[in-house]
C-alpha positions as semicolon CSV with decimal commas, in nm:
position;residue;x (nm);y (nm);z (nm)
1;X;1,467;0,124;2,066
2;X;1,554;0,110;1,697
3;X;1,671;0,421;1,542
4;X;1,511;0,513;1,152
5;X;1,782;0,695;0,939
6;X;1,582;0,893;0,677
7;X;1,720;1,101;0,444
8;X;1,696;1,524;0,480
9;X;1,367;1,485;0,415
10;X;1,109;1,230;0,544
11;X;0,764;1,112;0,483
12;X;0,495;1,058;0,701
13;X;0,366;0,652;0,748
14;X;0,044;0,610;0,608
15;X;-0,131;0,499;0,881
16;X;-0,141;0,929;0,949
17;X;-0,442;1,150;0,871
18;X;-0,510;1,079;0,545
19;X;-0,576;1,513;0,484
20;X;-0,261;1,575;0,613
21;X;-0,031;1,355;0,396
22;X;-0,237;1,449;0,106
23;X;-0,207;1,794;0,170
24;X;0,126;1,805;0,374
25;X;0,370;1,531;0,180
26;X;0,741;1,456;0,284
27;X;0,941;1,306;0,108
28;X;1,147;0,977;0,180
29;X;1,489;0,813;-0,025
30;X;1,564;0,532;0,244
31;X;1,387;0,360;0,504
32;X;1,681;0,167;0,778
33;X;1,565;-0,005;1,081
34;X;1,851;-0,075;1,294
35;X;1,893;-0,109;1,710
36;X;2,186;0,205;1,703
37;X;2,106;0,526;1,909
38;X;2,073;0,822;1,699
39;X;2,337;1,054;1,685
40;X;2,333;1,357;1,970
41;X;2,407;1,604;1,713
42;X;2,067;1,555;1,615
43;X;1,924;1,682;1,936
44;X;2,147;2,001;1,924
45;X;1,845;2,289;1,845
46;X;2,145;2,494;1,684
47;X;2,217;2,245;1,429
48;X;2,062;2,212;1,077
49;X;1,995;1,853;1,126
50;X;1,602;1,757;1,195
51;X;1,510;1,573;1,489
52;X;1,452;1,230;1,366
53;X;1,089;1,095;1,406
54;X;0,893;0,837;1,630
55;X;0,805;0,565;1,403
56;X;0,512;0,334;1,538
57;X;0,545;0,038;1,306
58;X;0,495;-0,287;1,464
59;X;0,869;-0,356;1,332
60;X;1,001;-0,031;1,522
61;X;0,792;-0,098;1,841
62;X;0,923;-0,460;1,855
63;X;1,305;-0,362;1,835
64;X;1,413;-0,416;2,155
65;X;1,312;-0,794;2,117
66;X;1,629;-0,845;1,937
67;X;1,824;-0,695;2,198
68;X;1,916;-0,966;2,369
69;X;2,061;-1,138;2,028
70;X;2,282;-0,821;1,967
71;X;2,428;-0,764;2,319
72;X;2,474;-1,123;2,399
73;X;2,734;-1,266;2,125
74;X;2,810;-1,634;2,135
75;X;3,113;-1,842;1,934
76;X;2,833;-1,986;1,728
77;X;2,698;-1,667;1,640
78;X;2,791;-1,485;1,313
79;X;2,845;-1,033;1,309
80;X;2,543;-0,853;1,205
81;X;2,513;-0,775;0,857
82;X;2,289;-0,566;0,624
83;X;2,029;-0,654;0,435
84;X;1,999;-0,376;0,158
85;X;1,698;-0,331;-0,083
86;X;1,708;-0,105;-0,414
87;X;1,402;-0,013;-0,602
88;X;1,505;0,160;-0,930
89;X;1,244;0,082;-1,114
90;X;0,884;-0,023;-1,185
91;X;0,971;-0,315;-1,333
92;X;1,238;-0,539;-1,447
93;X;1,252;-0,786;-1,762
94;X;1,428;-1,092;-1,605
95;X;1,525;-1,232;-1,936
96;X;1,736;-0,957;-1,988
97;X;1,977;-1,109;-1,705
98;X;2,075;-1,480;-1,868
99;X;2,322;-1,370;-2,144
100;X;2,481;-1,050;-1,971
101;X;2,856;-1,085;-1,952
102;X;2,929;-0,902;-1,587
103;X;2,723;-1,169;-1,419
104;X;2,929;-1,512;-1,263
105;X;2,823;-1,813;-1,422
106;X;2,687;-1,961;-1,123
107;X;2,384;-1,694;-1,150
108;X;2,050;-1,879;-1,218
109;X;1,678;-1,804;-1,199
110;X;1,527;-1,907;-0,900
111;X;1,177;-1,922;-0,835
112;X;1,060;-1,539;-0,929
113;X;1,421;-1,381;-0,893
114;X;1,715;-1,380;-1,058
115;X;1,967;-1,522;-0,787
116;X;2,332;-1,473;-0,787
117;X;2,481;-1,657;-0,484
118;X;2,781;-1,447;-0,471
119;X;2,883;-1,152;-0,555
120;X;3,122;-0,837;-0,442
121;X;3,464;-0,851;-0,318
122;X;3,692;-1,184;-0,242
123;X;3,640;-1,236;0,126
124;X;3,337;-0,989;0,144
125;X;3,094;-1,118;-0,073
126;X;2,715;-1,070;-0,056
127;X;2,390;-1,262;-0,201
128;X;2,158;-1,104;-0,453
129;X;1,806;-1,168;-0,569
130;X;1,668;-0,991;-0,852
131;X;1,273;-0,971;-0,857
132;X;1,078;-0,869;-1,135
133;X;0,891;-0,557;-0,922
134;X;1,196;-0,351;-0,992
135;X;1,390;-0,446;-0,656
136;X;1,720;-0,601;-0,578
137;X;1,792;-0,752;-0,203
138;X;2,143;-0,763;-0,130
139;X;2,235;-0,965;0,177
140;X;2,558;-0,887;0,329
141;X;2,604;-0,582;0,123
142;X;2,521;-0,247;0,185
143;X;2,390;0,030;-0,036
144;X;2,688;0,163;-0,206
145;X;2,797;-0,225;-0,307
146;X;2,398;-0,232;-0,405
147;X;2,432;0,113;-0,616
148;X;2,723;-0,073;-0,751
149;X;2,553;-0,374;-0,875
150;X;2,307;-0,154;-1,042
151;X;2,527;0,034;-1,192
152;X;2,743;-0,212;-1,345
153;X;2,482;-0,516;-1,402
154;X;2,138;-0,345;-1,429
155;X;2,202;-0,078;-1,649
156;X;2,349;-0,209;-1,876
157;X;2,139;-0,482;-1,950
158;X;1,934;-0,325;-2,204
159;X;1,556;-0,286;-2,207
160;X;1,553;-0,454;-1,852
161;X;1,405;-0,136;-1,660
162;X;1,065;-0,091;-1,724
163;X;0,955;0,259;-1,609
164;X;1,297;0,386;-1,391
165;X;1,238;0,575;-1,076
166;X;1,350;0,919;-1,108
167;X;1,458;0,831;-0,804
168;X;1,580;0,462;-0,594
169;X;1,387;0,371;-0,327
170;X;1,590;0,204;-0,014
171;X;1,523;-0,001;0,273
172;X;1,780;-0,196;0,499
173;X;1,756;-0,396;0,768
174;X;2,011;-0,677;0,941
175;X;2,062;-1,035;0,969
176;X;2,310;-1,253;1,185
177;X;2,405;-1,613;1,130
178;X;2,357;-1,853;1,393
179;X;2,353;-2,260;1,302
180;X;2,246;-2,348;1,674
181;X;1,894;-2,125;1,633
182;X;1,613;-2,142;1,446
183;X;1,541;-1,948;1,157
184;X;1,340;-1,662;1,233
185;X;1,216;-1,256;1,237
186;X;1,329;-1,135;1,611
187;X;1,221;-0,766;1,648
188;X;1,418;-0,619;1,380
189;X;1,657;-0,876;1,296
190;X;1,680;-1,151;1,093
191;X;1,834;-1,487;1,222
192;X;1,919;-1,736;0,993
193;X;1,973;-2,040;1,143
194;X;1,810;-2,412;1,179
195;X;1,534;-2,478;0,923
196;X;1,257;-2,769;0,859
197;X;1,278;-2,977;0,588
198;X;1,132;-2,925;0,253
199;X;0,751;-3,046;0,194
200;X;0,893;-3,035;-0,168
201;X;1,276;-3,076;-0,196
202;X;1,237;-3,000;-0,558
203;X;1,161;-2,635;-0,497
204;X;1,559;-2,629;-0,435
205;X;1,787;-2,641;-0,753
206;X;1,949;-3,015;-0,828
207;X;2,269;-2,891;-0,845
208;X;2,345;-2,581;-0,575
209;X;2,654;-2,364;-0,633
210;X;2,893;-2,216;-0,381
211;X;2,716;-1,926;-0,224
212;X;2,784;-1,673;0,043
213;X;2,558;-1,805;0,318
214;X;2,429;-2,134;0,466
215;X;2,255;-2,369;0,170
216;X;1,991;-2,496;0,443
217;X;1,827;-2,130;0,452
218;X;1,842;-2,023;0,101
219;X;1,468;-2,048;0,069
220;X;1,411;-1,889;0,379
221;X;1,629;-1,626;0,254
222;X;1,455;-1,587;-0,057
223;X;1,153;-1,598;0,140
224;X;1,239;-1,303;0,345
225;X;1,395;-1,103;0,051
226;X;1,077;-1,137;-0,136
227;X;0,853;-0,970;0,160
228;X;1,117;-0,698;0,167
229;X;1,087;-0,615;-0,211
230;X;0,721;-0,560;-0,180
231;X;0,753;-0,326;0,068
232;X;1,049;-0,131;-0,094
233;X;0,856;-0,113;-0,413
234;X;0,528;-0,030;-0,232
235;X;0,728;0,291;-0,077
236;X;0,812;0,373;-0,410
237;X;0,456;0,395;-0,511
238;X;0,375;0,572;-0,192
239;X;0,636;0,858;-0,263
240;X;0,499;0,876;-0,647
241;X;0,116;0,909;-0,496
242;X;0,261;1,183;-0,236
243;X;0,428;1,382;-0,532
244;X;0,121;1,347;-0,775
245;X;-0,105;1,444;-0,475
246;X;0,124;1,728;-0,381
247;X;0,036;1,889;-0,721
248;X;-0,311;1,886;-0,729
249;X;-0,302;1,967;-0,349
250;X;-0,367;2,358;-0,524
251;X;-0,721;2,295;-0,679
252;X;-0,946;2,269;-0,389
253;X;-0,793;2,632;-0,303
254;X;-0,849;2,748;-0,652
255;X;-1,212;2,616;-0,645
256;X;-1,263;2,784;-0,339
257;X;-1,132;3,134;-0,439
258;X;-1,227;3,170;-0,831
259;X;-1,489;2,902;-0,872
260;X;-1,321;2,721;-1,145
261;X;-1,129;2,411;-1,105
262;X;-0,828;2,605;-1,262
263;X;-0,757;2,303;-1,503
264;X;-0,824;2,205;-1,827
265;X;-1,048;1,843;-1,916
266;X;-0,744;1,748;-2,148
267;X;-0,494;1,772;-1,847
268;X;-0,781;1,674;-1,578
269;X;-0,839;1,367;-1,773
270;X;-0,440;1,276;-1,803
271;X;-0,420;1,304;-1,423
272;X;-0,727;1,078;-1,358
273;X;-0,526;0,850;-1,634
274;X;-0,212;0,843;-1,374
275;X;-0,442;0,768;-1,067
276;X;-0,571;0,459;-1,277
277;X;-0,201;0,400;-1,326
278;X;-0,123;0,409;-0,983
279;X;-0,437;0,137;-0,886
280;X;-0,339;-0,063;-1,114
281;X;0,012;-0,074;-1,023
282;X;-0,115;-0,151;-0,671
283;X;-0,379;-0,442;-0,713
284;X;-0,380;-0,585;-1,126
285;X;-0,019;-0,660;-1,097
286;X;0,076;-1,072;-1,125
287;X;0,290;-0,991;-0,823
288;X;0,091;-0,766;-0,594
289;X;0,132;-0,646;-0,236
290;X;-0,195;-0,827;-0,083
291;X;-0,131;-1,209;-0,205
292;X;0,103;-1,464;-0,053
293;X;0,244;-1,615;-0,380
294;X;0,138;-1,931;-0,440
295;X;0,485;-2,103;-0,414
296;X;0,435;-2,060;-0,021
297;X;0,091;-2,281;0,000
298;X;0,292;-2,624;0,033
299;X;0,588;-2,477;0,230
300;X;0,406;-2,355;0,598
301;X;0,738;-2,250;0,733
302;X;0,834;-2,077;0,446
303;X;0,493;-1,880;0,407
304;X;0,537;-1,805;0,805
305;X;0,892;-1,589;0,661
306;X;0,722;-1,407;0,480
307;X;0,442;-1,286;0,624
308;X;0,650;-1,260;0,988
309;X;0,815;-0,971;0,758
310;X;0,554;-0,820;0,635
311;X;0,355;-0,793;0,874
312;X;0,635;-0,580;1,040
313;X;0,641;-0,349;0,698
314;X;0,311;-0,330;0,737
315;X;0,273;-0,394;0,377
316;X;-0,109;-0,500;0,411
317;X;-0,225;-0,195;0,616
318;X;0,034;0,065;0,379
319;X;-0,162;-0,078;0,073
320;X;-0,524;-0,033;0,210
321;X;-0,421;0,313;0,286
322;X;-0,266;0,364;-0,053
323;X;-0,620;0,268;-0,206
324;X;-0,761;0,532;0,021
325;X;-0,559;0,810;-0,088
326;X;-0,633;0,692;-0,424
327;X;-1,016;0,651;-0,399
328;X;-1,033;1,011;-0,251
329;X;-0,849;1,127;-0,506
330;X;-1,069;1,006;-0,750
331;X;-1,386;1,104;-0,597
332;X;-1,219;1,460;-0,554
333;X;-1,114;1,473;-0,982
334;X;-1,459;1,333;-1,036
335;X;-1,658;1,592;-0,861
336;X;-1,356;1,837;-1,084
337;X;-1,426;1,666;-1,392
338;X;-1,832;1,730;-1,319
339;X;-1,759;2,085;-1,262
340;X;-1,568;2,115;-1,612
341;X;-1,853;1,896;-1,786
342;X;-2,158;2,139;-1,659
343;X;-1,973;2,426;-1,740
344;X;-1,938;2,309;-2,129
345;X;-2,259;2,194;-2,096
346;X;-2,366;2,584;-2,016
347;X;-2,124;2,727;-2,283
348;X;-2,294;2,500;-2,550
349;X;-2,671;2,619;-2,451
350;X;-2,531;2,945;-2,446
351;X;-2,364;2,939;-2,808
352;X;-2,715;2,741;-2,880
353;X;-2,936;2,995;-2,765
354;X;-2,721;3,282;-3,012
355;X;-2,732;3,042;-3,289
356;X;-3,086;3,046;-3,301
357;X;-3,101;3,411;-3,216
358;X;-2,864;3,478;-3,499
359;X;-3,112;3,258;-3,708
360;X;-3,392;3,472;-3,597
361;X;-3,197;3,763;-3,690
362;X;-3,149;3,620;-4,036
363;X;-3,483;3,519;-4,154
364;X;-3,639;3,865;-4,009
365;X;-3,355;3,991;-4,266
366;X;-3,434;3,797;-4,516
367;X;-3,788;3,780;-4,532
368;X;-3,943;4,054;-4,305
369;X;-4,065;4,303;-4,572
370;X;-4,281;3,971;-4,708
371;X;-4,440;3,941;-4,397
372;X;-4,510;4,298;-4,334
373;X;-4,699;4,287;-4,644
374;X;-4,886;3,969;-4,559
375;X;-5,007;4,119;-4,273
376;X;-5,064;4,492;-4,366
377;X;-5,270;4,476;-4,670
378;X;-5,516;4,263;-4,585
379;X;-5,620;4,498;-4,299
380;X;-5,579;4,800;-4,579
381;X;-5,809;4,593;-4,862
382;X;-6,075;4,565;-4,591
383;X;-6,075;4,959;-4,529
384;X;-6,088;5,050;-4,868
385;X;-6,362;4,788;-4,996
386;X;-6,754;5,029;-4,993
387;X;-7,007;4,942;-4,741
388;X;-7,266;4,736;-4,867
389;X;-7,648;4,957;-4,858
């Protein structure tokens, strides 16, 4: 089976109880899917390394598929290489990328990323596409040549970030070259190999420049690299959500012990503000995590790519989740936000209710010894006035 490297800390999948990664969040910096056995320092109870957990992912449970393409190599077939993605922001501004001086020549836009066909060291160079969600796939490259990229291209194209992370999100998986297959998702490896021709030649460039890998699965590459984004930048929204839940995990506690929601409407309403943020980051995007992109409709074998992929991120099932955790979070503010609005509500009848006692207070001031008179000397003009005979 595959082995998932996470970082120190990890979080939980969301198909989990939805109460306990609301209430219990992890954090996670890298998602890697890979067929290598953990190491056995790991399973050493004296060590400060964590046991590494089970993933269930349809990717995961489908690893050992690709077994037989890793232990049996063949003269035709390519080493296995990485395929690296970086999320460092919530957007990017494409434009940004035509006129910036670090970037070969032969970079172009292609499609809805930025491509540049090669890139890195001579005799070790990678491919790169740039999408506009804030992601960079790197094939052939792994994450500190990624980092690097970033680093030296990204930042300092000015005013392309929209939104950084604090911080990058990364996920990695592998690929192998192999002219004599077909092009295809095994398990948890990529194979890039024969592909059908084009419905549309045109959605290739005229004029193709040298690139790192084969020209005949560019767009399957592309293809592939563009299901991965979504699900790098969908983790990044997932580990935001966990964070923001984290810290209002407190105020179902504090309702419970003091009967007050513990937060002010200024700051109740700002955190119902990022929950918006957060849907619409999810579903009102132009390039969301629950359409296939229309460039697919004409190309079958292209569209079958990308949603081979991610269907093994899960991308579909992570996203209905997300609007879960979202919705519940919402209901739970609401109910908050209620709370705070009959509570001014009772304030206001109460400073009501003294106003008008204070006016009371006033006019009895003002013109009580008026209306003593009006009604004590009529009763003592009646008493004094002779009996009639």
């Amino acid at each position: 089976m595959a082995s998932l490297r996470l970082s120190s800390t990890s979080i939980p999948r969301f198909g989990q109880s939805l109460t306990r990664a609301i209430f219990s969040p992890q954090w996670v910096s890298t998602r890697c899917y890979s067929a290598k056995k953990p190491a056995a320092a790991s399973a050493n109870p004296l060590s400060d390394g964590k046991a590494k957990p089970k993933s269930t992912t349809p990717l995961r449970r489908s690893a050992s598929e690709s077994l037989p393409i890793r232990s049996n190599p063949t003269p035709t077939r390519g080493t296995i290489q990485p395929v690296t993605t970086l999320a460092t922001a919530e957007r990017y501004i494409l434009s940004r990328l035509r006129s910036h001086p670090d970037l070969p020549a032969r970079s172009q836009a292609l499609h809805e990323s930025w491509w540049i066909p090669k890139w890195g060291e001579a005799g070790k160079e990678g491919e790169i596409f740039v999408f506009s969600n804030g992601n960079i796939v790197c094939w052939g490259l792994g994450e500190t040549e990624a980092k690097t990229f970033v680093s030296d291209v990204i930042d300092r194209a000015r005013g392309m970030e929209v939104s950084p992370l604090g911080e990058p999100e990364t996920e990695e998986l592998e690929f192998v070259v192999d002219p004599i297959e077909k092009t295809r998702l095994q398990g948890d490896l990529i194979i890039l190999g024969q592909a059908e021709p084009l419905n549309e030649p045109e959605l290739l460039p005229k004029v193709l420049p040298p690139m790192a890998f084969p020209e005949e699965t560019l767009l399957a590459r592309y293809a592939f690299s563009q299901a991965l984004s979504r699900s790098t930048a969908l983790s990044a929204l997932e580990v935001s959500l966990d964070q923001y839940l984290s810290s209002m995990a407190l105020l179902p506690h504090t309702l419970a012990q003091t009967g007050k929601p513990g937060m002010g409407r200024t700051q109740l309403i700002k955190k119902l503000g990022e929950l918006m943020k957060f849907r619409q980051l999810l579903n009102l995007n132009r390039e969301n995590f629950t359409e296939v992109p229309d460039f697919y409709w004409s190309e079958p074998e292209l569209e079958a790519h990308f949603k081979s992929l991610s269907d093994a991120l899960e991308v579909t099932s992570r996203t209905a989740s997300f609007n879960d955790k979202i919705t519940y979070a919402a209901e739970a503010q609401s109910m908050l936000r209620q709370l705070l609005t009959e509570s001014s509500t009772h304030s206001m009848e109460l400073i009501i209710i003294a106003l008008i006692a204070v006016e009371v207070v006033i006019a009895l001031i003002r013109d009580g010894p008026e209306l003593w008179h009006m009604l004590v000397d009529p009763e003592t003009e009646e008493k004094a006035k002779p009996a009639h005979v």
